[in-house]
C-alpha positions in Angstrom: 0.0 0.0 0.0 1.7 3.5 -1.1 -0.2 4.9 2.2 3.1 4.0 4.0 5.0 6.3 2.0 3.5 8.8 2.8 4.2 8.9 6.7 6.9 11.0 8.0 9.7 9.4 10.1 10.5 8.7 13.4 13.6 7.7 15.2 13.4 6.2 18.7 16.8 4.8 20.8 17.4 1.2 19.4 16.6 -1.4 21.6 19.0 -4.1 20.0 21.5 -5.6 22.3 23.9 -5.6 19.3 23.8 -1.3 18.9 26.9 -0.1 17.5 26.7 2.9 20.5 24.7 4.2 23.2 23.2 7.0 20.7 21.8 4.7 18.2 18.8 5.1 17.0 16.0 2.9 14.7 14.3 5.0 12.2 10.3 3.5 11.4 7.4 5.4 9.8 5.3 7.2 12.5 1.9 5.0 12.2 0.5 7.4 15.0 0.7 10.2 12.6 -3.0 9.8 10.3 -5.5 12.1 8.6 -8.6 11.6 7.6 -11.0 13.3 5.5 -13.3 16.1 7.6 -16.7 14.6 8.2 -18.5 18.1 6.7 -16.8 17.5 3.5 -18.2 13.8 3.2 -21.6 14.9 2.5 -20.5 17.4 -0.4 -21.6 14.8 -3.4 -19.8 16.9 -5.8 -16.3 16.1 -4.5 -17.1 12.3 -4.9 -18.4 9.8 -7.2 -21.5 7.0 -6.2 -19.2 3.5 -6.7 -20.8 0.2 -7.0 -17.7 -1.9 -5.6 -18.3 -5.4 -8.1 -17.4 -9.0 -6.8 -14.0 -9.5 -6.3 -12.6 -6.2 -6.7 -10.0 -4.4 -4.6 -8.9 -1.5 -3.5 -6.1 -1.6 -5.3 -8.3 -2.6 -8.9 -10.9 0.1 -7.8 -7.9 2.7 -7.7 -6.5 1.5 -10.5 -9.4 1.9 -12.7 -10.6 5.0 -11.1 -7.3 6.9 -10.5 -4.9 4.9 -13.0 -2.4 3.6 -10.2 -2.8 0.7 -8.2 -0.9 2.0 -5.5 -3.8 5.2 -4.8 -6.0 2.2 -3.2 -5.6 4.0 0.5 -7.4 7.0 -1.5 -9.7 5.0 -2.0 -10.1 3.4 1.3 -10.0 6.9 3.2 -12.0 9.0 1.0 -14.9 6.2 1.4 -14.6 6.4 5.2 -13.2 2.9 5.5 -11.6 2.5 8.9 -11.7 -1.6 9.3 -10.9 -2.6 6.1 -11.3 -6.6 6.9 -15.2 -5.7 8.4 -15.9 -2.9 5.9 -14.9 -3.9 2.4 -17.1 -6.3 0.8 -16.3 -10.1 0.3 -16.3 -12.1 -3.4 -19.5 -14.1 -3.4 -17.5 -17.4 -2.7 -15.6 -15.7 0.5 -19.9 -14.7 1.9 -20.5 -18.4 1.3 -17.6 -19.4 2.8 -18.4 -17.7 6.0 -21.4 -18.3 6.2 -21.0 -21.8 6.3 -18.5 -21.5 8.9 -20.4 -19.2 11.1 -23.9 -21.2 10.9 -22.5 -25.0 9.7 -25.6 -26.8 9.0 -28.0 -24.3 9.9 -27.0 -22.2 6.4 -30.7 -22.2 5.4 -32.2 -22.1 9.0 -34.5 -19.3 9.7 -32.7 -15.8 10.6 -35.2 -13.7 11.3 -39.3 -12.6 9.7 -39.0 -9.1 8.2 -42.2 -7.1 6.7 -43.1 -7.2 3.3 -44.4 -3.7 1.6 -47.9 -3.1 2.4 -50.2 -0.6 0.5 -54.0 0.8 0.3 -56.3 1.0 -2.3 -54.6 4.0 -3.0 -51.3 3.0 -4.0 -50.7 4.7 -0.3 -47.4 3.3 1.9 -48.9 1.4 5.0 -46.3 -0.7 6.1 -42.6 -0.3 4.6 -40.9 -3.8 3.4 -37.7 -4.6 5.6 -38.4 -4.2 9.1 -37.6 -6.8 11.6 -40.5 -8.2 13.3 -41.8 -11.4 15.1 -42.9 -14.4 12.8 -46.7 -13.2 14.3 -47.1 -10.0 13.4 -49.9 -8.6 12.3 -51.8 -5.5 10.9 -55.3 -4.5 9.6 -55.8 -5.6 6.4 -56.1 -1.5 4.7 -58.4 -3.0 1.7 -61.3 -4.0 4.5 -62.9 -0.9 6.0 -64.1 -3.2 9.0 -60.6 -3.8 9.9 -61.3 -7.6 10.9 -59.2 -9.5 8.6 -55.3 -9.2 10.0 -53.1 -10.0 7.3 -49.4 -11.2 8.6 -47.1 -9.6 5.9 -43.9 -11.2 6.9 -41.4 -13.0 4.8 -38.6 -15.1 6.4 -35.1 -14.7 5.8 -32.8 -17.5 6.6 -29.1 -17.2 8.0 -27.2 -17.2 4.4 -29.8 -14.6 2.9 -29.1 -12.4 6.4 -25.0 -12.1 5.5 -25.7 -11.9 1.9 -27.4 -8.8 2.6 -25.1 -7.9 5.0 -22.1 -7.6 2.3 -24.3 -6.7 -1.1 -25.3 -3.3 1.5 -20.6 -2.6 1.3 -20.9 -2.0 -2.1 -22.1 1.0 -2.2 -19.5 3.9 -1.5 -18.7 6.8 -2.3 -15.0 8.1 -3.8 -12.8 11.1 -4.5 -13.8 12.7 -8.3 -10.5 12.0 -10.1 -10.4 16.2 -10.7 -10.0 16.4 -6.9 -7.3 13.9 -6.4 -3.9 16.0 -6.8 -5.7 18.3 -4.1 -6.2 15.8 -2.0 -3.0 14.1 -2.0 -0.8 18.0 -2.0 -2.8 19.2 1.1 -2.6 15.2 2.7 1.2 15.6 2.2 1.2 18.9 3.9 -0.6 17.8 7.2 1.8 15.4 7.7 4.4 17.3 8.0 6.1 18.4 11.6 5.4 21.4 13.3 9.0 22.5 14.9 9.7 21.5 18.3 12.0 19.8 20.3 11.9 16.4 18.8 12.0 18.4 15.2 14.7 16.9 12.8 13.5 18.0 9.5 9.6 18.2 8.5 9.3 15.0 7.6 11.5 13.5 10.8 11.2 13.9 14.4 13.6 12.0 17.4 12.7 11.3 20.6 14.7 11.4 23.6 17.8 8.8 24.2 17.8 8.2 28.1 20.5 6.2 27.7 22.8 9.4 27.1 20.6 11.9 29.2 20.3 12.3 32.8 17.1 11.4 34.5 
């Protein structure tokens, strides 16, 4: 992932036994050192592009096709506000079957939960919406009979496979940095992660943190 290259640096006292001198120091990227994108600019839908994420893509395919490098794909995982990439990103159809079957074993098919069906009037008006979980008895007027004493149950069943089907088909949908936007992005990204000056300042792209093997306690 090119997101690594794009940490600053950080140099800590080495904590190998087999240091050259008391002043060495290990140099590592500073994981501690992130940005993300500000929450006020997520809902501006002209800075980003609807994506249908299709089976078996990556990241890295999604960037490449979207951006032209491969190696963009944290772009794309940050501008869609993608934290837990292993929970959040949608799995290949064979990987949701896959799971599934280990989760539930040979209850696959059993019975998840009942969820409403859509319910309307003589109207065409919306009485009950489709999709809400409810017990396997529930009930309402029937909105055709104006005596109100037949009690239709409109509830479907949906079994434990359907239920993480769902589940993954509902990852699909994000939403992505416009390609006009992108330079922007990564200029001003490359700018916040520089150091502000201070006593662990090196350079603005390295900090050092204190050696208390050469300073006095």
């Amino acid at each position: 992932m090119g997101y690594f290259r794009e940490l600053p640096d950080l140099e800590y006292q080495s904590p190998f036994v087999d240091r050259i001198s008391s002043d060495a120091y290990i140099r590592a990227k500073n994981l501690f050192r992130r940005v993300k994108l500000r929450d006020d600019l997520q809902n501006v839908f002209t800075l980003f592009n609807k994506y249908q994420i299709q089976d078996g893509a990556r990241p890295d395919t999604v960037a490449e096709e979207l951006y032209g490098r491969s190696d963009l794909d944290w772009v794309v995982i940050l501008t869609a506000g993608i934290i837990n990439i292993r929970n959040e990103w949608p799995l290949s159809n064979k990987d949701v079957y896959n799971y599934a079957e280990e989760i539930y074993g040979t209850q696959l098919n059993a019975l998840h939960h009942y969820e409403t069906k859509e319910v309307k009037d003589s109207q065409g008006r919306l009485i009950l919406p489709a999709g809400k979980v409810v017990d396997y008895n529930f009930t309402i007027p029937d909105p055709k009979i104006s005596t109100q004493n037949i009690t239709p149950a409109p509830v479907t069943g949906i079994s434990n496979y359907e239920y993480e089907v769902r589940k993954n088909e509902n990852k699909r949908t994000i939403y992505i940095l416009k390609k006009g936007y992108l330079q922007q992005y990564l200029n001003d990204m490359r700018k916040i992660m520089y150091y502000d000056k201070s006593s662990q300042y090196v350079d603005k792209t390295l900090i050092r943190t204190e050696n208390t093997r050469v300073t006095m306690p």
